[in-house]
C-alpha positions in Angstrom: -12.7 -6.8 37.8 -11.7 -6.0 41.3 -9.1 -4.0 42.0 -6.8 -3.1 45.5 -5.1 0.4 46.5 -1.7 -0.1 47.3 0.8 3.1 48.3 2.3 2.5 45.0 0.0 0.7 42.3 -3.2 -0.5 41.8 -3.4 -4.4 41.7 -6.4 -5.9 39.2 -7.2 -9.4 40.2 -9.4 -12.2 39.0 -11.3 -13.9 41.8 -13.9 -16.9 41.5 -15.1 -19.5 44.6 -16.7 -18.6 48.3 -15.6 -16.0 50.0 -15.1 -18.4 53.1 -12.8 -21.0 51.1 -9.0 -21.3 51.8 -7.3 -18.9 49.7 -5.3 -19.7 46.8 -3.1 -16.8 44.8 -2.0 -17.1 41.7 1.8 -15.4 40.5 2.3 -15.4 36.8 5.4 -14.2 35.4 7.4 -11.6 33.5 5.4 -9.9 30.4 1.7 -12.3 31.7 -1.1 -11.4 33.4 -3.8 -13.5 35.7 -5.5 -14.7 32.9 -3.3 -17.6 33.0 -4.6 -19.1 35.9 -8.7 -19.0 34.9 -9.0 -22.5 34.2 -7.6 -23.9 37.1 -9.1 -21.3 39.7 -12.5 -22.3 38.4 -11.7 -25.7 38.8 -10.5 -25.2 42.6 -13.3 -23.0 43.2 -15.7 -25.9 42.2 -13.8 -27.7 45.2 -14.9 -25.1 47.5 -11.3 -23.0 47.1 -11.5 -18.7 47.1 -8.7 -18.0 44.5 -7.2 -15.2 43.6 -5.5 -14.1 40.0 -3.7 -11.0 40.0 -2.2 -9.2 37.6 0.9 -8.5 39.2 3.5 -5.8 37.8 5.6 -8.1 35.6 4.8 -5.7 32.6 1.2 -6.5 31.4 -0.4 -4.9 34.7 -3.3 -2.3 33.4 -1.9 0.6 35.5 1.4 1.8 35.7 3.2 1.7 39.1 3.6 4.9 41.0 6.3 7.3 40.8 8.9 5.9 43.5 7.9 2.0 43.1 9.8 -0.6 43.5 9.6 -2.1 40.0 12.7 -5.3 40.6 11.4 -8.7 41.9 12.4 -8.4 45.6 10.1 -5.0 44.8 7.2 -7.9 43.1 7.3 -9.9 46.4 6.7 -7.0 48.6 3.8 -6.1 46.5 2.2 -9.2 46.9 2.7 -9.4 50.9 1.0 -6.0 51.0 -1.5 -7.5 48.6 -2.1 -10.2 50.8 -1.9 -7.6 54.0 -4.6 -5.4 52.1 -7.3 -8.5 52.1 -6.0 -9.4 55.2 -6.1 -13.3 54.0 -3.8 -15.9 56.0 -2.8 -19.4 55.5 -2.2 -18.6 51.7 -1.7 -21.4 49.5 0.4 -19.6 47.4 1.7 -20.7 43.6 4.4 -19.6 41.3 5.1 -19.8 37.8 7.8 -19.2 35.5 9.3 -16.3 36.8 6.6 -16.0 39.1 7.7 -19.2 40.9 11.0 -17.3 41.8 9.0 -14.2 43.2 6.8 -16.8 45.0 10.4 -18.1 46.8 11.1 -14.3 47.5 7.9 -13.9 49.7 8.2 -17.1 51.5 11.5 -16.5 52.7 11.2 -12.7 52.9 7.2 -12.4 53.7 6.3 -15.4 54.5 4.1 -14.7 57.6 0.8 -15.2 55.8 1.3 -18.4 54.0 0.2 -21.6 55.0 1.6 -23.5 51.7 3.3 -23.1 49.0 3.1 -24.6 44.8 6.2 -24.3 42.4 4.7 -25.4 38.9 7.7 -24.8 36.4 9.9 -21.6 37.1 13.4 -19.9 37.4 15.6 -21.2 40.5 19.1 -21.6 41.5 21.2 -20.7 38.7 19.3 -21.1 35.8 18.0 -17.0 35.9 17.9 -15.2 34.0 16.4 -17.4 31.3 18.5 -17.0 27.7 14.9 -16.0 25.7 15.4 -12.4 27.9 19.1 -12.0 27.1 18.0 -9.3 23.9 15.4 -7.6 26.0 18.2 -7.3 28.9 20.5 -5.8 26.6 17.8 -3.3 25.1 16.6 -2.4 28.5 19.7 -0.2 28.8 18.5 2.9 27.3 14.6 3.8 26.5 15.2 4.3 22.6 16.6 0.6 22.2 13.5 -0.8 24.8 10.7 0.7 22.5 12.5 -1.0 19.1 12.7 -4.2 20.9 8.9 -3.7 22.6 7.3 -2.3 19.0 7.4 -6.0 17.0 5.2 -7.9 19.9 2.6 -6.4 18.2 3.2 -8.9 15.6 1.4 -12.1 16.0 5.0 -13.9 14.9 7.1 -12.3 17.2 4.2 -13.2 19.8 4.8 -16.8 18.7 8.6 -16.6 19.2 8.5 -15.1 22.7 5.6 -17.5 23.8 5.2 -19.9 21.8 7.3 -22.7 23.6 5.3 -22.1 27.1 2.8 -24.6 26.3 1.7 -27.2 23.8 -2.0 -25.4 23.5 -2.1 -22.1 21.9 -1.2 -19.0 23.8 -1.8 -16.7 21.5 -4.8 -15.5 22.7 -3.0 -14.7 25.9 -0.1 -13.3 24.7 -1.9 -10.6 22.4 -3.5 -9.2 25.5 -0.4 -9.1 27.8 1.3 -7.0 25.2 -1.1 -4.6 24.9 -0.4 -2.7 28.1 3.4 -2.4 27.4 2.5 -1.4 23.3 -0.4 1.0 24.7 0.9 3.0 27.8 4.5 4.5 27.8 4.9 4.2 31.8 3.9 0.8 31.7 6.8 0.2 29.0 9.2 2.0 31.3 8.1 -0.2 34.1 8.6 -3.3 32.1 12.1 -2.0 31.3 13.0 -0.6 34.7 12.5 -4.7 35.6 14.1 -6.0 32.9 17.3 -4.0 33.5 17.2 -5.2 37.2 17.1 -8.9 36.2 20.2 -10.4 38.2 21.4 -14.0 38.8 22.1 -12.7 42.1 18.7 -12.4 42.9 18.1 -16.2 42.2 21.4 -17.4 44.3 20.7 -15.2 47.0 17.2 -16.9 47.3 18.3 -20.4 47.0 20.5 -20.2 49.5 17.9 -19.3 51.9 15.3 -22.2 50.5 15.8 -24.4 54.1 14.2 -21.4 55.6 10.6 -22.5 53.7 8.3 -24.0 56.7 5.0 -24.4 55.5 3.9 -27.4 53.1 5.0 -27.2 49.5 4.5 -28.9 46.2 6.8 -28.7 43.4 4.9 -29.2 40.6 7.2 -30.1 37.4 6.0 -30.0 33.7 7.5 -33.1 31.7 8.1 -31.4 28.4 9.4 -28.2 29.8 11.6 -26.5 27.3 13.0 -24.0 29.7 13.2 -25.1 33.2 14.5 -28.5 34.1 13.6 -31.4 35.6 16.6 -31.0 37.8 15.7 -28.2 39.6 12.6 -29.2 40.1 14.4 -32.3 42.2 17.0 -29.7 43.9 14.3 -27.7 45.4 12.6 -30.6 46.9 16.0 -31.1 48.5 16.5 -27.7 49.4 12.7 -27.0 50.9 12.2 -28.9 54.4 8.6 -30.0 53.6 8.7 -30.3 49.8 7.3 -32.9 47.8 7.4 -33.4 43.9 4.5 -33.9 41.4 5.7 -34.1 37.6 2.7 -33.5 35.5 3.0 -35.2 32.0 2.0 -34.0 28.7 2.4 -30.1 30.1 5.2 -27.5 29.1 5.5 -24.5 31.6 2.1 -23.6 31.2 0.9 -26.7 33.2 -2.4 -24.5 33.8 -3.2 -24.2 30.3 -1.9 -28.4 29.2 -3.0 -30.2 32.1 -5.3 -28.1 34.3 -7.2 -31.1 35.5 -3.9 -32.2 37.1 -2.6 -29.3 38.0 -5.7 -28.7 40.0 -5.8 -31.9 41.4 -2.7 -31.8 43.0 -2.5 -28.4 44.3 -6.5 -29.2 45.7 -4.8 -32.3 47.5 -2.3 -30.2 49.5 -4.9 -27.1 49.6 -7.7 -28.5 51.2 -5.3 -30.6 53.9 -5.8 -28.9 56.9 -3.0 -26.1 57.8 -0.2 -28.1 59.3 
């Protein structure tokens, strides 16, 4: 797997299609990795796409963050601009998911220089951050001795289930056991994973949404149906709040569209992708 030499962390990424396609990154969210995104990258690579799947530091990245990293999500969108900056790519097509979605918003209102569009599948926004299924690890992230009881039991296939279960109607468990591993495995990655979690702030979401008019390039909202934690509503406010957003709602898909419906997922982000940069 390919890896880039930030300042402050190493960033292992996932890449598949031409070097000389339009390039599409991937942003998972907290406690995932790049894996997500395989089926839908090789799909778009098939379409002549270059797309990239980190594993950003969200708490199952391989290699802990350096000492003096910026482990919030402000300090998540930053890391992906240099990212970006390091493989000097431009007119990004860029998508979010989960809390990866809100991160995405972070970099185009903060970073946005290198984007050319942007994709929202089902994530955190406005208000609805952080999301209630966190609220324990929040409250453990206070001290290192309650973070490690509350870390230990994801090494338990039905703890796994509990904490991931919901994302999508296929099984996740095959992802899930790997993200975990990092945290379970490595100590700094744990105390990177808890140094975020402490710093997870409704602030951060407001402060971003009010700033949402300030997204220029082309963007599609794409909204799971069945979604059991991010709702349809916001999915309609942010096309209302984002000049040049339009809204796909993919049926049959919980938050992991990618993994339920990666034909139409694919699809749709391929049909604003390979539109020429407006």
């Amino acid at each position: 797997m390919p890896t880039v030499e930030l300042d402050h962390t190493t960033i292992h990424y996932e890449v598949a299609g031409a070097d000389t396609g339009r390039p599409v990154v991937f942003v998972h969210g907290y406690a995932m990795g790049g894996s997500l995104w395989a089926d839908v990258s090789a799909r778009l690579a098939a379409r002549g796409l270059r797309c990239l799947a980190p594993t950003w530091p969200l708490g199952a990245h391989p290699t802990p963050l350096r000492p003096g990293a910026d482990p919030t999500l402000p300090g998540v969108a930053a890391t992906i601009g240099d990212f970006l900056a390091a493989l000097d790519l431009t007119d990004v097509v860029l998508v979010g998911n989960d809390t990866g979605g809100l991160v995405t918003q972070l970099l185009a209102v903060g970073h946005g220089d290198r984007l050319g569009a942007l994709v929202l599948t089902s994530c955190d926004a406005f208000e609805h951050f952080p999301p209630p299924i966190l609220r324990p690890f929040i409250l453990a992230s206070r001290s290192t001795v309650t973070w490690r009881a509350a870390v230990k039991p994801l090494a338990l296939r039905a703890v796994r289930r509990r904490a991931y279960g919901d994302l999508a109607h296929r099984d996740v468990e095959p992802f899930a056991a790997a993200w975990v591993r990092p945290a379970l495995d490595d100590p700094r990655v744990a105390e990177d994973l808890r140094r975020l979690t402490a710093s997870l702030d409704r602030q951060v979401s407001l402060d971003v949404a009010a700033r949402l008019g300030e997204i220029t390039v082309p963007t599609l909202v794409a909204w799971s149906a069945d979604d059991a934690f991010f709702p349809l509503a916001d999915a309609h406010r942010l096309v209302d709040a984002i000049p040049r957003a339009e809204l796909t709602v993919l049926d049959g898909a919980r938050t992991f569209s990618m993994l339920d419906r990666p034909d139409a997922l694919a699809d749709a982000i391929a049909g604003l992708a390979v539109a020429p940069a407006r």
